[in-house]
C-alpha positions as CSV (number, residue, x, y, z in Angstrom):
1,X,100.4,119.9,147.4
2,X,102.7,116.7,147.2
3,X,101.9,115.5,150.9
4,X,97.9,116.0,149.7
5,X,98.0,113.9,146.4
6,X,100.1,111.5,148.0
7,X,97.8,110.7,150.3
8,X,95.2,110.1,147.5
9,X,97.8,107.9,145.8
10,X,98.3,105.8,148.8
11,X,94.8,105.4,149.5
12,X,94.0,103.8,145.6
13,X,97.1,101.7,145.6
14,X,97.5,100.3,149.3
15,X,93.6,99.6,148.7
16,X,94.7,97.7,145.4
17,X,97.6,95.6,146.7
18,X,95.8,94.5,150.1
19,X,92.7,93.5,148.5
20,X,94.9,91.7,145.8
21,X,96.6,90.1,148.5
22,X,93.8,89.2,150.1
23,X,92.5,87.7,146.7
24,X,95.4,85.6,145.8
25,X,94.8,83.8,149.3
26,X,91.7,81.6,147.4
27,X,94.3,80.3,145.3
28,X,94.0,76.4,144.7
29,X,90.8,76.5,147.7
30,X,88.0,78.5,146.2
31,X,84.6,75.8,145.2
32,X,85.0,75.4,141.6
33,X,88.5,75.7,138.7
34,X,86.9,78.4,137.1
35,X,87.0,80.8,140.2
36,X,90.4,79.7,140.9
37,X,91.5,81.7,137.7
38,X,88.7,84.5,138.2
39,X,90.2,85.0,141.5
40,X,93.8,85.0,141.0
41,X,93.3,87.0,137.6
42,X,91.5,89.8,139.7
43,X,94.3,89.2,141.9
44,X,97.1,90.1,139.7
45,X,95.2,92.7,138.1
46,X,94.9,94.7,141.6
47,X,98.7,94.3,142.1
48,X,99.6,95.8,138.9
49,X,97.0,98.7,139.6
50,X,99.2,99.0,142.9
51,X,102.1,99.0,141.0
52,X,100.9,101.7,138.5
53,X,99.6,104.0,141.0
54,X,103.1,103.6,143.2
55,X,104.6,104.3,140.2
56,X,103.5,107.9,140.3
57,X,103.8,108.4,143.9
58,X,107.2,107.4,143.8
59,X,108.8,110.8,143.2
60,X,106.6,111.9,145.5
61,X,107.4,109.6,148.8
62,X,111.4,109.3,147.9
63,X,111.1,105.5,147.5
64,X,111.0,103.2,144.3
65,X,107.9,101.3,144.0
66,X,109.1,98.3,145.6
67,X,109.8,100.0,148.7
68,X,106.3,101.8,149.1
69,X,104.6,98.3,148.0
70,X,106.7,96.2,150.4
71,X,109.0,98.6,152.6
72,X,106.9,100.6,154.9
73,X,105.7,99.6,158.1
74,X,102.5,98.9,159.2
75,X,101.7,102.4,160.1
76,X,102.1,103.9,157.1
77,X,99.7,101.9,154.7
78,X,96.3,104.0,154.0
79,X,94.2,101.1,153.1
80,X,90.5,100.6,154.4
81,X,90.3,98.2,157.1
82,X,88.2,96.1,154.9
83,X,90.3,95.0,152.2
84,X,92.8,93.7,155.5
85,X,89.8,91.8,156.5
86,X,90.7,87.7,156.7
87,X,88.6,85.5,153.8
88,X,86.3,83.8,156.6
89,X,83.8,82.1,153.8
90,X,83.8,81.9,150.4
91,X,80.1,84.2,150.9
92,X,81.9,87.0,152.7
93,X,84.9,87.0,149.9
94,X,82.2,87.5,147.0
95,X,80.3,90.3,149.5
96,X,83.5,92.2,150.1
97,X,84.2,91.8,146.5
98,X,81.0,93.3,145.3
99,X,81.0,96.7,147.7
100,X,84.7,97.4,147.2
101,X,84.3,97.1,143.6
102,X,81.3,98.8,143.3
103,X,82.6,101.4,145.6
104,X,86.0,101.9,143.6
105,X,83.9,102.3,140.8
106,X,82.4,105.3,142.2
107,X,86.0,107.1,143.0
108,X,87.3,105.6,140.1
109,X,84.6,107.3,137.9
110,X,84.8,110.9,139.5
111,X,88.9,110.7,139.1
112,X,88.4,110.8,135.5
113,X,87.9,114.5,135.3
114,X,90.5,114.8,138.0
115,X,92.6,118.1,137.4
116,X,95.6,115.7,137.7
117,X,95.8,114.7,134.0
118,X,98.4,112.1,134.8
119,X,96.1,110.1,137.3
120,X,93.4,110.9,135.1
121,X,94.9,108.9,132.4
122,X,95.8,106.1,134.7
123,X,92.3,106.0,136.0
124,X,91.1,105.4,132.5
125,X,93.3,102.9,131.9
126,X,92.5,101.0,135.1
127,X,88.7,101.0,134.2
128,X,89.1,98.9,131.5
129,X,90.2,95.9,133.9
130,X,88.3,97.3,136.8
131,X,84.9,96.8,134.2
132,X,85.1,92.7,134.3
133,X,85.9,92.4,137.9
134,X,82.5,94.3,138.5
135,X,80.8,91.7,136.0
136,X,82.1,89.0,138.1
137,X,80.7,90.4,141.7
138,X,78.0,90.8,140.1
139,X,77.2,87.8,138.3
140,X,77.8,86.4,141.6
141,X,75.8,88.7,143.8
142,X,72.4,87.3,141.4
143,X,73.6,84.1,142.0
144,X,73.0,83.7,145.4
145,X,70.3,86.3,145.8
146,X,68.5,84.2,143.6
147,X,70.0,81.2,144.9
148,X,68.5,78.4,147.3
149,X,67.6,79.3,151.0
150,X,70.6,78.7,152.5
151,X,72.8,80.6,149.8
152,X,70.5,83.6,149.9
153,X,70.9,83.2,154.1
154,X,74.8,83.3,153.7
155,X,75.1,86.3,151.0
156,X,72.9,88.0,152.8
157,X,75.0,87.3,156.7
158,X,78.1,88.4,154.6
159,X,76.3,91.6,153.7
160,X,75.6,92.3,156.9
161,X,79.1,92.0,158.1
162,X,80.5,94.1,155.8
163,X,78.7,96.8,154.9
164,X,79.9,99.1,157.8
165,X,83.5,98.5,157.0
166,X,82.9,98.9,153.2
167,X,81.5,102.6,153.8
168,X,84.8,103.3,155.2
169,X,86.6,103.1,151.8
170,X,85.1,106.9,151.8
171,X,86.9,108.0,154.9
172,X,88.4,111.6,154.2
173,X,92.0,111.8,153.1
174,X,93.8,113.8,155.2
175,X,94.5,117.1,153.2
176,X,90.9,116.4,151.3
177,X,89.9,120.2,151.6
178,X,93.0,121.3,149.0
179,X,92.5,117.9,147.1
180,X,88.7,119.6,145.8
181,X,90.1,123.1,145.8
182,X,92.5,122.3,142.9
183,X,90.1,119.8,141.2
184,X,92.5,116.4,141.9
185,X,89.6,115.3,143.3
186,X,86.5,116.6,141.4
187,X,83.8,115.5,144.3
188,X,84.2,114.8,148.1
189,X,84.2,111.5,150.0
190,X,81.0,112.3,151.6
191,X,79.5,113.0,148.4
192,X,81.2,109.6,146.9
193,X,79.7,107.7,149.8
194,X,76.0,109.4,148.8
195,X,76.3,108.3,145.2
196,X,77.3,104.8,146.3
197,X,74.5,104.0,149.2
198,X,71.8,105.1,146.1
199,X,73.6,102.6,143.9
200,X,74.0,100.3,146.8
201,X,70.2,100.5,148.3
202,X,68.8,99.9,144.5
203,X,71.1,96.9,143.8
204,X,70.1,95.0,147.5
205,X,66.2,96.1,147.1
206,X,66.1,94.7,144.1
207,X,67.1,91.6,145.3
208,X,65.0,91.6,148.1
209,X,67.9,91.8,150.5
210,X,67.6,95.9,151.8
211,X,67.7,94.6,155.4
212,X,71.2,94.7,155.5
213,X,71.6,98.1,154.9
214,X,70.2,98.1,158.3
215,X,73.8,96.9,160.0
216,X,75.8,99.9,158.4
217,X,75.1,101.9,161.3
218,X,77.4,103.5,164.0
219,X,79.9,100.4,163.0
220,X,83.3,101.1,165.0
221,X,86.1,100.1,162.3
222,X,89.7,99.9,162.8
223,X,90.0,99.5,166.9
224,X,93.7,98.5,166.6
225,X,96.6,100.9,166.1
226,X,100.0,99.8,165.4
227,X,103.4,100.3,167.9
228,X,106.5,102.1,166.6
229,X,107.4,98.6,166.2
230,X,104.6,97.4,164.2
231,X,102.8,95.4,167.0
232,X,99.5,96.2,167.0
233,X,98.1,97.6,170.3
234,X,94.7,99.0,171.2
235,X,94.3,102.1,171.4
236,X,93.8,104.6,174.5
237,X,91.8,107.1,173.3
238,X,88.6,105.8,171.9
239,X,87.8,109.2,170.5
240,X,90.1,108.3,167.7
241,X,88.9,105.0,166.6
242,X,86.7,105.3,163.3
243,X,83.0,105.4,163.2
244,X,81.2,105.5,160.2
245,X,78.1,107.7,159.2
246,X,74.9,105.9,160.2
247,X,72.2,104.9,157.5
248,X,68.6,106.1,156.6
249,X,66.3,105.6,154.2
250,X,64.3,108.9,152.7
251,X,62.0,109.6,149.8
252,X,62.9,106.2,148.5
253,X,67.0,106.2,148.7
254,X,69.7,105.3,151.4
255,X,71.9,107.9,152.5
256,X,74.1,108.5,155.3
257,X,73.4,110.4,158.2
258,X,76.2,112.6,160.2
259,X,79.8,112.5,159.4
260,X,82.5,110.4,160.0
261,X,84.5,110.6,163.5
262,X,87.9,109.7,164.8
263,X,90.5,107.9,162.3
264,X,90.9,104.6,160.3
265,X,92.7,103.1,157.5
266,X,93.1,106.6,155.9
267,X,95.4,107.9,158.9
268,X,97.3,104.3,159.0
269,X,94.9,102.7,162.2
270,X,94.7,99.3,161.2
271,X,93.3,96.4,162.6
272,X,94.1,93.1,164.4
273,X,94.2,91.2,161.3
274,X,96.6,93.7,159.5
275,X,100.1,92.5,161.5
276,X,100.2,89.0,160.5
277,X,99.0,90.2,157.0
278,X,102.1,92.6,156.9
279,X,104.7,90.3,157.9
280,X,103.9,87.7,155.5
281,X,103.4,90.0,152.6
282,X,106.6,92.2,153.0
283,X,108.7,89.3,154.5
284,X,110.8,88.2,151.8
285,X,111.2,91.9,150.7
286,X,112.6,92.4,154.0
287,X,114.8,89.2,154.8
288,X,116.1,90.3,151.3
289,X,117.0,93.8,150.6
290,X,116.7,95.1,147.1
291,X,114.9,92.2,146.4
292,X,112.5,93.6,143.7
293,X,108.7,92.9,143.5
């Protein structure tokens, strides 16, 4: 059962830290001083959910939690290709910002009547952060949906972009099938991805902006896959490569259509843009052994 919950912890934290990482990277650039604290207070506040989360998977994976923050190689992070994603625009940061969010919200909320009363405790306290860096995306999202032309044109592009990848936060866990049996994981991915397309489709109708749902179809994610040495390398066997679920819209509500194929973040298939993110975030840890995070 230890490999299976593992898993689960790896996925919520390596999600956390590379997303937080990601975040910290507007420090001192993004348009106005008030985002520059948003950002790198959401920033901090993902690390330390990383932290917390390593903190119980510790015992687990043999390593302190500096070593599974900072010490593994590339392979062996479970984080979504998305969170890896470079910033690009200041319009794709807030879009990737609002669908992870509102997607962690949705396994964040089921893992409150997790079996697992110790991550089920975390999870609650996590929330209570998690709450305001919703109200932020979101503050944002209205914003620029209700924005000028050319800020509705770029939210929208950025949706567009990302809304394949962000459906691959829900990629199965490896070990999913004994994760529901117990009850450490109270509903499926699949079933997670369902709840989150409804919430999703509502949110972007509303705003007049449902069209991009249309670009979360058959998206490919994760076409890299990392070397024994860490180099990233693409892969042979295109059969492995992640595809997502396609989109429909029925009786009113967005769902997904099929199942997903092949392997992504989940199973440590990463891509391009994860190397260079790796070696600058776990440099110093490993120029400097024992160097604590």
């Amino acid at each position: 059962m230890s490999d299976e919950r593992l898993s689960l912890l790896l996925a919520l934290a390596d999600d956390e830290l590379i997303i937080g990482h990601r975040m910290s990277e507007w420090t001192g650039w993004v348009p106005y001083v008030e985002e520059d604290l948003a950002f790198s207070s959401i920033a901090q506040d993902e690390m330390a959910h990383a932290r917390a989360l390593y903190e119980i998977a510790s015992p687990m994976a043999g390593r302190d939690v500096d070593a599974l923050a900072l010490g593994r190689r590339p392979e062996e992070y479970r984080n979504a290709v998305i969170c890896e994603r470079p910033n690009r625009d200041y319009a794709f940061t807030l879009a990737r910002h609002y669908l992870y969010d509102s997607a962690d919200h949705v396994r964040l909320d089921s893992l409150r009547d997790s079996s697992w009363k110790e991550l089920a405790n975390l999870i609650e306290i996590i929330e209570l952060e998690e709450r305001y860096h919703r109200e932020h995306a979101q503050t944002w999202f209205e914003r620029l949906a209700a924005g000028p032309v050319d800020a509705r044109s770029r939210i929208a592009a950025a949706f567009a972009a990302t809304i394949g990848e962000a459906m691959a936060i829900f990629e199965p866990l490896p070990g999913e099938d004994t994760l529901l049996a117990d009850g450490t994981m109270p509903r499926s991915n699949a079933d997670l991805l369902g709840v989150w397309l409804e919430h999703l489709g509502r949110r972007l109708e509303a705003a007049g902006l449902e069209r991009v749902m249309e670009s979360g179809n058959e998206e490919p994610v994760g076409e890299m896959v990392p070397t024994s040495s860490g180099a990233m390398e693409a892969g042979d066997d295109a059969a492995h490569t992640l595809r997502v679920p396609g989109l429909q819209r029925r009786d009113g509500r967005w769902m997904h259509v099929g199942e997903f194929e092949g392997a992504g973040g989940r199973f440590g298939r990463h891509s391009p843009d994860f190397a260079p993110l790796w070696d600058e975030m776990t440099g110093l840890y490993r120029a400097h052994p024992g160097t604590t995070w």
